[in-house]
C-alpha positions as protocol buffer text, in pm:
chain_id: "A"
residue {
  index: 1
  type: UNK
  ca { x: 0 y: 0 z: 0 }
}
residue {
  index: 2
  type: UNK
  ca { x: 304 y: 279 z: 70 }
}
residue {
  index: 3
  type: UNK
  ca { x: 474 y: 170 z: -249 }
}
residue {
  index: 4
  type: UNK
  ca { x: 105 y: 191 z: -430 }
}
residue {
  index: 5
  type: UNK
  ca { x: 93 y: 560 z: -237 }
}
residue {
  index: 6
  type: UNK
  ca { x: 437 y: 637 z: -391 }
}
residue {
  index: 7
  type: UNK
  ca { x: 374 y: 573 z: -737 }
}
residue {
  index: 8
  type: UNK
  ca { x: 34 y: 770 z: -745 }
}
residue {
  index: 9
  type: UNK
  ca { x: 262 y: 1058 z: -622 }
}
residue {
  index: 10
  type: UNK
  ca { x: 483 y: 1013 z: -942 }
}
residue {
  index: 11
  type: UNK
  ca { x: 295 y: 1159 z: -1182 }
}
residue {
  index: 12
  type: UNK
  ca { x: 93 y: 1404 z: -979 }
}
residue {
  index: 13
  type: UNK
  ca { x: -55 y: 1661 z: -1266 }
}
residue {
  index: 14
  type: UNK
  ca { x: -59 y: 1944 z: -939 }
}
residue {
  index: 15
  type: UNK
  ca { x: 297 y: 1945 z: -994 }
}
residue {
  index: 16
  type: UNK
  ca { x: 352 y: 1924 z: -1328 }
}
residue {
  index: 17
  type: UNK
  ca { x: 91 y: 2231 z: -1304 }
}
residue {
  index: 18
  type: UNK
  ca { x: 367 y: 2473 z: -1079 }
}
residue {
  index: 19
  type: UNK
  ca { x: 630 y: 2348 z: -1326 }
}
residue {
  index: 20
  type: UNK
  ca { x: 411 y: 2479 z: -1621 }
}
residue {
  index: 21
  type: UNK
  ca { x: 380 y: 2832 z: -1396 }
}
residue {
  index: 22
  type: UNK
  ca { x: 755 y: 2833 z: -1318 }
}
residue {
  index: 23
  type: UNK
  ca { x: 825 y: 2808 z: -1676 }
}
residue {
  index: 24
  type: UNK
  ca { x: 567 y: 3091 z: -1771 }
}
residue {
  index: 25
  type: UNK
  ca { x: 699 y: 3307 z: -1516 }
}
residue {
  index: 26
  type: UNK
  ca { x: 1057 y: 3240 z: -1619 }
}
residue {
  index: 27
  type: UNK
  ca { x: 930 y: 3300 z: -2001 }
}
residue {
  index: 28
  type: UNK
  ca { x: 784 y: 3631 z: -1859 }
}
residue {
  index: 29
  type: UNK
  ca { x: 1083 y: 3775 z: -1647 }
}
residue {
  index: 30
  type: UNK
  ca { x: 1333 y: 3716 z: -1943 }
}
residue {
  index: 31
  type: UNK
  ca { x: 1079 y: 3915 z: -2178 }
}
residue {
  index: 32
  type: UNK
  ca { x: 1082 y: 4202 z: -1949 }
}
residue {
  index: 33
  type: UNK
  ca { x: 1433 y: 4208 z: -1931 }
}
residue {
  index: 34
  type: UNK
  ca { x: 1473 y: 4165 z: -2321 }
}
residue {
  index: 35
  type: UNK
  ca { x: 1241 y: 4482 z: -2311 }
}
residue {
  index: 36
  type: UNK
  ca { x: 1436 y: 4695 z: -2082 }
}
residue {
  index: 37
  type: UNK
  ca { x: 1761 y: 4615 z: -2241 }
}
residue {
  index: 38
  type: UNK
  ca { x: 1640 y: 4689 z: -2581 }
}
residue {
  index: 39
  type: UNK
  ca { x: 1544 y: 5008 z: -2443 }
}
residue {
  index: 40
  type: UNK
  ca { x: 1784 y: 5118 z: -2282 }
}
residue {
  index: 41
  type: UNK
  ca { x: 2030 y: 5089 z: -2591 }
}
residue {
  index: 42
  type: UNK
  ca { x: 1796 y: 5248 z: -2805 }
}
residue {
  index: 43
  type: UNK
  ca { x: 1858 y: 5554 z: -2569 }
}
residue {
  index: 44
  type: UNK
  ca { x: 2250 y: 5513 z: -2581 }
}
residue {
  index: 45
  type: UNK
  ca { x: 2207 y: 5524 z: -2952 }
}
residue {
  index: 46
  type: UNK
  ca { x: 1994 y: 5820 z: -2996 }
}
residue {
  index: 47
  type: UNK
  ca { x: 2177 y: 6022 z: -2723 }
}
residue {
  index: 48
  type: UNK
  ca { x: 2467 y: 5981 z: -2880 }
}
residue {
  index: 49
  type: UNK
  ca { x: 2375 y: 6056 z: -3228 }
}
residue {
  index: 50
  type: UNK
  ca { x: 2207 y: 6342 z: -3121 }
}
residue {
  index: 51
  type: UNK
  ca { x: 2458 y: 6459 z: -2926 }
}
residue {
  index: 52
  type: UNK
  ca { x: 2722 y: 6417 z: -3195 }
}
residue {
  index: 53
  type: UNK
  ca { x: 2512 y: 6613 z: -3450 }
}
residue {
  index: 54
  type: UNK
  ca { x: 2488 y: 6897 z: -3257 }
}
residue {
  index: 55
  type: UNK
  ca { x: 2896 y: 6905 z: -3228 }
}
residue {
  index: 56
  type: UNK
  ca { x: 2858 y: 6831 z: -3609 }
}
residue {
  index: 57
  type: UNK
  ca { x: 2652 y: 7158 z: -3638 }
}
residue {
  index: 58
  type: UNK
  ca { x: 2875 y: 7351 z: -3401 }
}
residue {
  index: 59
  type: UNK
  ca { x: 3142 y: 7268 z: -3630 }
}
residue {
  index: 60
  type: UNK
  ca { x: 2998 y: 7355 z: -3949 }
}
residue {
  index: 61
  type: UNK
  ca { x: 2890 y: 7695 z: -3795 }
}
residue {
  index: 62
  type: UNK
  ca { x: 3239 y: 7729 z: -3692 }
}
residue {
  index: 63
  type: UNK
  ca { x: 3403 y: 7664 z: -4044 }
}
residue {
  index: 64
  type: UNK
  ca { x: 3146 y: 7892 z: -4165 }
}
residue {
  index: 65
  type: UNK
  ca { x: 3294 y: 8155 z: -3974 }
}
residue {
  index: 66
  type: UNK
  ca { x: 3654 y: 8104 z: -4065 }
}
residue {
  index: 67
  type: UNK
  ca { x: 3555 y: 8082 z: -4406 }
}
residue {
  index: 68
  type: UNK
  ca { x: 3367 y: 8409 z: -4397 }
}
residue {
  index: 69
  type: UNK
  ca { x: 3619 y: 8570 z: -4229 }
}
residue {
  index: 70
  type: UNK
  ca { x: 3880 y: 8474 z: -4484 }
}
residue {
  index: 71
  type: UNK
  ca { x: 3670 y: 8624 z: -4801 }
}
residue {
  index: 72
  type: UNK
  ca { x: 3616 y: 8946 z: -4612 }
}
residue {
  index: 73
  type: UNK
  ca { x: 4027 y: 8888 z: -4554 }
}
residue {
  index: 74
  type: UNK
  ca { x: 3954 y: 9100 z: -4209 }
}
residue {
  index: 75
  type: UNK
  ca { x: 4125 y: 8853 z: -3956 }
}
residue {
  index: 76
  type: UNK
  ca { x: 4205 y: 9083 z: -3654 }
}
residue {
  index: 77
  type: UNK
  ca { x: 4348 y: 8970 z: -3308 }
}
residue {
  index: 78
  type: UNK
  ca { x: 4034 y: 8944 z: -3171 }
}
residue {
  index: 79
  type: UNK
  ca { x: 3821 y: 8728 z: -3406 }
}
residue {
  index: 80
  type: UNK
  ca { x: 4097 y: 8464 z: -3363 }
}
residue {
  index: 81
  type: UNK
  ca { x: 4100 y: 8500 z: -3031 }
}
residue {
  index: 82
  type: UNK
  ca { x: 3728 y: 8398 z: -3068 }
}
residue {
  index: 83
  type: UNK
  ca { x: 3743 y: 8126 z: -3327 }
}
residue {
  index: 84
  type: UNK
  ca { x: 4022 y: 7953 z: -3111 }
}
residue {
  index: 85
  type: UNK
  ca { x: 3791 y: 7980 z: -2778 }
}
residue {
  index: 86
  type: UNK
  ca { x: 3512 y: 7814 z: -2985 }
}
residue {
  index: 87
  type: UNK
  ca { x: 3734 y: 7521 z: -3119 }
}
residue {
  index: 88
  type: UNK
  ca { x: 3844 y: 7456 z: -2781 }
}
residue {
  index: 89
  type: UNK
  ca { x: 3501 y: 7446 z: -2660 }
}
residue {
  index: 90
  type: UNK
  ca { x: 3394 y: 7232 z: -2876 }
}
residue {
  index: 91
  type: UNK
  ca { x: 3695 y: 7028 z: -2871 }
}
residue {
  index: 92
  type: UNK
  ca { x: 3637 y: 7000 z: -2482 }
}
residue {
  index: 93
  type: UNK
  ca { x: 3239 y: 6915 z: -2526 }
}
residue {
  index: 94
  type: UNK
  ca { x: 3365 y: 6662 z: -2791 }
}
residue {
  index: 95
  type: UNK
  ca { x: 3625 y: 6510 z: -2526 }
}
residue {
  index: 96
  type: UNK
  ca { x: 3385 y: 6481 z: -2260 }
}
residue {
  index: 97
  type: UNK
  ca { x: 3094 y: 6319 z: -2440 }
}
residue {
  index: 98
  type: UNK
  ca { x: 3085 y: 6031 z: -2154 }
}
residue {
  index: 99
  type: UNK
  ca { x: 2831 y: 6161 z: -2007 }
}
residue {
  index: 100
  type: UNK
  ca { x: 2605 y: 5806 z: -1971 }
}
residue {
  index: 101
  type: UNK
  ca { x: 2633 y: 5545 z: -1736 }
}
residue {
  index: 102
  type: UNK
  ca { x: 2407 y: 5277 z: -1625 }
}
residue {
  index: 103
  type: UNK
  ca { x: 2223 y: 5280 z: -1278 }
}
residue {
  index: 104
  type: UNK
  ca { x: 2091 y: 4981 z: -1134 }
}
residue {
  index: 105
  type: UNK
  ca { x: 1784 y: 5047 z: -906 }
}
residue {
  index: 106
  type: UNK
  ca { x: 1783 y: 4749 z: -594 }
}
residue {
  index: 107
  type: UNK
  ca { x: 1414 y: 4737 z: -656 }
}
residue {
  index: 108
  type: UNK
  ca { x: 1301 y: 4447 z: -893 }
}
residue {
  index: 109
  type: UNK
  ca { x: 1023 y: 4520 z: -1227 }
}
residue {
  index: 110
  type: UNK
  ca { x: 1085 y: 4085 z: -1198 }
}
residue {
  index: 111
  type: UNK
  ca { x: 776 y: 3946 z: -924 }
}
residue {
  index: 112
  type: UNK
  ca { x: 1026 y: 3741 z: -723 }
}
residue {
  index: 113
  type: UNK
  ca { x: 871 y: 3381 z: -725 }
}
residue {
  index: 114
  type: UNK
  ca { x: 856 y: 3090 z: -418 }
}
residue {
  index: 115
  type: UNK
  ca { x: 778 y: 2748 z: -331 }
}
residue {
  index: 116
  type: UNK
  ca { x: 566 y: 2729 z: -47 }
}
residue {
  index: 117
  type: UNK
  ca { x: 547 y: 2362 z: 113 }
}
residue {
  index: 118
  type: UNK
  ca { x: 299 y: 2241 z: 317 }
}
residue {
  index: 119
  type: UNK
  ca { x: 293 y: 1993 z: 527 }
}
């Protein structure tokens, strides 16, 4: 009778049941973080973009400058004084474009999962 009790245990469909929710729930929580990863590097790739064609532009407005500058031939002291000022700032926004980094918040968007037995 124990041994008969035993096997009937063996294929209980209750636990093939939490298996079936353990899988969905792992299924789930990997989505989510698929998700958030996939978001997060679409905003690394559009900050960065962004932020490297607005040095582009600063540039261009720059060489615009210079160039205008030239035809008019009126270089004086104090327009290179300025056109060397902006290179260097935008040199030095150029040099310190590092301005991401990832922060990891303690608090989970996974629902932390248990087994519960009962006696």
């Amino acid at each position: 009778q124990f041994k008969h009790k035993i096997n009937e245990q063996k294929p209980n469909p209750h636990n093939l049941s939490l298996i079936n929710q353990i899988n969905q729930w792992e299924t789930n929580s990997i989505e989510k973080i698929k998700q958030k990863a996939k978001y997060c590097r679409e905003i690394v790739v559009n900050s960065s973009q962004t932020f490297l064609n607005d040095i582009e532009m600063k540039f261009k407005g720059l060489t615009e400058q210079i160039k205008q500058i030239r035809e008019e031939n009126e270089f004086n002291e104090i327009d290179l004084i300025y056109l060397r000022n902006q290179l260097r700032k935008i040199s030095q926004e150029l040099n310190n474009s590092s301005n991401m980094s990832i922060q990891q918040d303690s608090l989970s968007f996974i629902d932390d999962i248990s087994i519960i037995l009962s006696k």
